[in-house]
KEDO-924300 format. One record per residue (C-alpha): residue number from 0; x, y, z. Coordinates in Angstrom, 2 decimals. Example, Ala and Ser with C-alpha at 12.3 -4.5 7.8 and 13.67 -1.06 7.14 Angstrom:
! KEDO-924300
+-----+---------+---------+---------+
:  nr :      px :      py :      pz :
+-----+---------+---------+---------+
:   0 :   12.30 :   -4.50 :    7.80 :
:   1 :   13.67 :   -1.06 :    7.14 :
+-----+---------+---------+---------+
//
This chain:
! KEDO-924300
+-----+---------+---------+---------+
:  nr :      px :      py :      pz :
+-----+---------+---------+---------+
:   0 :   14.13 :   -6.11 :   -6.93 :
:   1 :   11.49 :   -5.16 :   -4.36 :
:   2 :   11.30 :   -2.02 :   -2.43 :
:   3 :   10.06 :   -1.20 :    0.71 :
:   4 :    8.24 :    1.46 :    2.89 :
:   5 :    6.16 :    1.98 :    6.10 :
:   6 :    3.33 :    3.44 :    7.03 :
:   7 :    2.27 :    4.33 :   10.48 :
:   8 :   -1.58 :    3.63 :   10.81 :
:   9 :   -4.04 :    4.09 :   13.85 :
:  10 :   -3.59 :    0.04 :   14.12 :
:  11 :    0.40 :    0.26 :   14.26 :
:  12 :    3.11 :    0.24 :   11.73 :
:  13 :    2.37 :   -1.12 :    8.11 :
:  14 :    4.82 :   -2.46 :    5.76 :
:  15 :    4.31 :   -1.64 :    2.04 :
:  16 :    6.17 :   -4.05 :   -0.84 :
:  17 :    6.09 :   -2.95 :   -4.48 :
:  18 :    8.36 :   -3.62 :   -7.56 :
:  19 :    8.37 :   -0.38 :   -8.71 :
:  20 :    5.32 :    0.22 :  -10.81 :
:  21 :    2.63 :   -2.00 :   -8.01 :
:  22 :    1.99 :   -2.39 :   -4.71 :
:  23 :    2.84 :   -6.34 :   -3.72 :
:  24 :    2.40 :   -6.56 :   -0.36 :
:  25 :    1.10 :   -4.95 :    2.81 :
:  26 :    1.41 :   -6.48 :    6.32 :
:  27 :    1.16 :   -5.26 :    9.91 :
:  28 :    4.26 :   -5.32 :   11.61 :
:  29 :    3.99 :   -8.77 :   13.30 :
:  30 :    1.77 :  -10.44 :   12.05 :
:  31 :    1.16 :  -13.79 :   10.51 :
:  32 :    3.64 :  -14.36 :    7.19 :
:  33 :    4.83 :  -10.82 :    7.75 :
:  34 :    7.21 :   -9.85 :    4.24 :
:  35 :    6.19 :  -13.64 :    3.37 :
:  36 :    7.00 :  -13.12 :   -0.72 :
:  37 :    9.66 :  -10.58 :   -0.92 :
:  38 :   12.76 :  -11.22 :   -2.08 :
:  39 :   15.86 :  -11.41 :   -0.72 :
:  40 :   17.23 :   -8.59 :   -2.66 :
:  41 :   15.05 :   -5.41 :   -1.50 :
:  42 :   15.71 :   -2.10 :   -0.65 :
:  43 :   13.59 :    1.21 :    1.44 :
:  44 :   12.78 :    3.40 :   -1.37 :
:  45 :   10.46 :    5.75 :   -1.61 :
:  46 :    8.01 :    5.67 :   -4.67 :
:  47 :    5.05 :    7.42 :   -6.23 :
:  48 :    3.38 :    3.96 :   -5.60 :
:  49 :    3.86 :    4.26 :   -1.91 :
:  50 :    2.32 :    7.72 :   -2.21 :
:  51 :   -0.68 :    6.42 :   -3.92 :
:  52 :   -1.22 :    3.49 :   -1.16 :
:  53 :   -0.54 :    6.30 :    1.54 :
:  54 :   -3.23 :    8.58 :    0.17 :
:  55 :   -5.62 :    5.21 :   -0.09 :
:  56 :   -4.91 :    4.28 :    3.50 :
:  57 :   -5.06 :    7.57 :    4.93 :
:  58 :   -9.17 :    7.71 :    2.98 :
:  59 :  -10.08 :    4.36 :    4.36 :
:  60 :   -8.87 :    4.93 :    7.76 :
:  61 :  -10.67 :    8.25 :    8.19 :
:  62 :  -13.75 :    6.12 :    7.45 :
:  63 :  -14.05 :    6.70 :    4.03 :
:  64 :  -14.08 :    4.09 :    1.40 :
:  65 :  -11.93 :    5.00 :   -1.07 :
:  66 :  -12.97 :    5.79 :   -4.68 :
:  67 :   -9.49 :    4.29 :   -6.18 :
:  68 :   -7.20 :    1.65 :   -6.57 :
:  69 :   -3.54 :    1.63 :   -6.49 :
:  70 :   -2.14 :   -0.68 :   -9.07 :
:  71 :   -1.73 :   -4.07 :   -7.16 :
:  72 :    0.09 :   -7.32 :   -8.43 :
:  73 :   -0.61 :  -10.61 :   -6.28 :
:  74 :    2.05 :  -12.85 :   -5.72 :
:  75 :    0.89 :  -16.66 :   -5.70 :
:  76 :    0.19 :  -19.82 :   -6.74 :
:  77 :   -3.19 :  -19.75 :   -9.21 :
:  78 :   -5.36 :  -21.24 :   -6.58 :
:  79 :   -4.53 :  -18.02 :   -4.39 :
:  80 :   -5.23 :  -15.37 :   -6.87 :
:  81 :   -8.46 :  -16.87 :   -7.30 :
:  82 :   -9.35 :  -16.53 :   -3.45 :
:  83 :   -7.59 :  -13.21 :   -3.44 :
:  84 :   -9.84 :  -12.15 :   -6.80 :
:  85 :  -13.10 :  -12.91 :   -5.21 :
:  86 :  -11.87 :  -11.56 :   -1.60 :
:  87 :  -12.07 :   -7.58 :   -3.62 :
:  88 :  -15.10 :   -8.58 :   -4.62 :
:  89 :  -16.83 :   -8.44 :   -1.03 :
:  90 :  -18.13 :   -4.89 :   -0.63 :
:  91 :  -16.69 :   -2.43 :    1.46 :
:  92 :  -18.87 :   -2.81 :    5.00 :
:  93 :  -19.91 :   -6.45 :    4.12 :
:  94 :  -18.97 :   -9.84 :    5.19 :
:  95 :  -18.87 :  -12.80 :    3.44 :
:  96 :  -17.97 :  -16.79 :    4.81 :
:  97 :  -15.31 :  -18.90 :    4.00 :
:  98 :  -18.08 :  -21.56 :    3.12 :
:  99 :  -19.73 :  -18.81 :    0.49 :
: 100 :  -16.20 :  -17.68 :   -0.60 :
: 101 :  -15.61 :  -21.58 :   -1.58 :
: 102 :  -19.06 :  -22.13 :   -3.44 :
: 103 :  -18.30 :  -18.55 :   -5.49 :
: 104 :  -15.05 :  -20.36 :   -6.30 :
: 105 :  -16.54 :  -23.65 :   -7.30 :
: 106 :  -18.50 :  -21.81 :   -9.64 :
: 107 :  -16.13 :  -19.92 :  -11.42 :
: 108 :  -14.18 :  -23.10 :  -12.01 :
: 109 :  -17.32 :  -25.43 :  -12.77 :
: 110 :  -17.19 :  -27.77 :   -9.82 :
: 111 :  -19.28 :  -28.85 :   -7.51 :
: 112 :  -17.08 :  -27.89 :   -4.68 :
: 113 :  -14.20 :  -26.25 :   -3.34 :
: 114 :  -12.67 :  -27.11 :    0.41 :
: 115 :  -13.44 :  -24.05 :    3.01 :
: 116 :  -10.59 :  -24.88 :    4.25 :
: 117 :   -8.16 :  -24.82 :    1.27 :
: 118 :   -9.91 :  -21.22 :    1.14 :
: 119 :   -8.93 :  -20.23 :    4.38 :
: 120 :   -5.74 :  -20.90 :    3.96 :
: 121 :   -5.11 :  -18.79 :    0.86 :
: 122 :   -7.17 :  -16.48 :    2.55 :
: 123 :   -4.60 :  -16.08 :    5.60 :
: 124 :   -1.85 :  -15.57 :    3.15 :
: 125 :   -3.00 :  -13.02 :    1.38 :
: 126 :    0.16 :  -10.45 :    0.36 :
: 127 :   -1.95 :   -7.02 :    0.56 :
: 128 :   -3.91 :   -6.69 :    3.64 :
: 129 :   -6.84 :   -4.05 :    4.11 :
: 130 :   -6.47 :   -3.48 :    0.33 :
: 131 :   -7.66 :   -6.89 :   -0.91 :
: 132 :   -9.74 :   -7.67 :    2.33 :
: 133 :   -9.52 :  -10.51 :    4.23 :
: 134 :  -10.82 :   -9.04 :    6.63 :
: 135 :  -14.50 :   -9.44 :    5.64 :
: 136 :  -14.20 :  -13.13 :    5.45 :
: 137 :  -15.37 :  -14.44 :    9.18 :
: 138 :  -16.54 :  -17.78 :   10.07 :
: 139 :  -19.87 :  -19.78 :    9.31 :
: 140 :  -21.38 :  -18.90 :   12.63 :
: 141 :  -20.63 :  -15.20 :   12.79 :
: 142 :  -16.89 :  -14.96 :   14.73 :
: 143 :  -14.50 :  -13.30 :   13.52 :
: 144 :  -11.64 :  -16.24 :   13.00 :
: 145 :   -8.08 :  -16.30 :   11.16 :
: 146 :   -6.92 :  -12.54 :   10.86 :
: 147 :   -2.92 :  -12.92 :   10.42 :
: 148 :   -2.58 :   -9.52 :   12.27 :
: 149 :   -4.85 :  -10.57 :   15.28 :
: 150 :   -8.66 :  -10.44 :   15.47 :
: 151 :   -8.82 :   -7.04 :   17.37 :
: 152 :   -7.11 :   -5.86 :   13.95 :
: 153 :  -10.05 :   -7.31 :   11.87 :
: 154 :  -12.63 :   -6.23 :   14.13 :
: 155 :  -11.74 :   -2.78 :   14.20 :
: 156 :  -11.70 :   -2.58 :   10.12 :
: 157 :  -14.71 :   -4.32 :   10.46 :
: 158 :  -16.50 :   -1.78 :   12.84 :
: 159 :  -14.81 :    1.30 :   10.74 :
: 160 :  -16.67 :    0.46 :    8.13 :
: 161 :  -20.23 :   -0.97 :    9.29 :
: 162 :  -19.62 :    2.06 :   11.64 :
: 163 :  -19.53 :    4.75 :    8.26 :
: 164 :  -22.68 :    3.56 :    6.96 :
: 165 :  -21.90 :    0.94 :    5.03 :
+-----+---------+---------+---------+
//
């Protein structure tokens, strides 16, 4: 069973996912694979995981980086939770490139490569926006590309944090 919840954020409406004990999705109303994951059978229940993903949302968009971590559970193939692993690994007020994103994953597996492109596309279906942060990934040249909620999303999380001295 999955539940369900909303939160109303400076960027528009939010929809949290959890099972009951962790958080497994966050989208923006609209976007890109919005509720891509959850199950058929879900119901709008509060929890005291929604609380806890409130009270980290609330931190980071008061330009704050928050000094917890709600308990998460990714949803995906193995390839996926690899990308999504390494995406909360990026710092909070730092970029990092699909391209680099790929070599860190080559290495962890012991190959010589990885496909950018493979990358971005786990990266764009990523269950738990702003909380495992796509965001931060941009494009080889700088741009800020592939944001399922829209690139004005990303570039406003972007600039909330470079923009709090980090």
């Amino acid at each position: 069973m999955d539940y369900t919840a909303e939160y109303r954020s400076i960027l528009g409406k939010i929809l949290l996912a959890s099972d009951g004990e962790s958080l497994t999705g966050l989208w923006f109303f609209g976007a890109k694979h919005f509720a891509a994951g959850l199950g058929s059978e879900r119901q709008s229940k509060e929890l005291p995981i929604f609380d806890r993903v409130r009270e980290w949302l609330d931190t980071y968009f008061s330009g704050r980086e928050p000094d917890f971590m709600p308990p998460l559970l990714l949803r995906g193939t193995d390839f996926q939770k690899e990308v999504w692993n390494l995406l909360r690994k990026i710092p909070y007020g730092q970029t990092a490139t699909y391209g680099e994103i790929s070599k860190r994953l080559a290495a962890v597996r012991g190959v010589e490569r990885m496909s950018a492109r493979a990358v971005g596309a786990a990266v764009g279906r990523n269950p738990i926006s702003i909380i495992v942060p796509c965001h931060r990934v941009i494009g080889a040249n700088g741009s800020l590309t592939g944001y399922a909620a829209g690139t004005d999303k990303k570039a406003f999380l972007l600039n909330l944090e470079v923009k709090n001295g980090r």
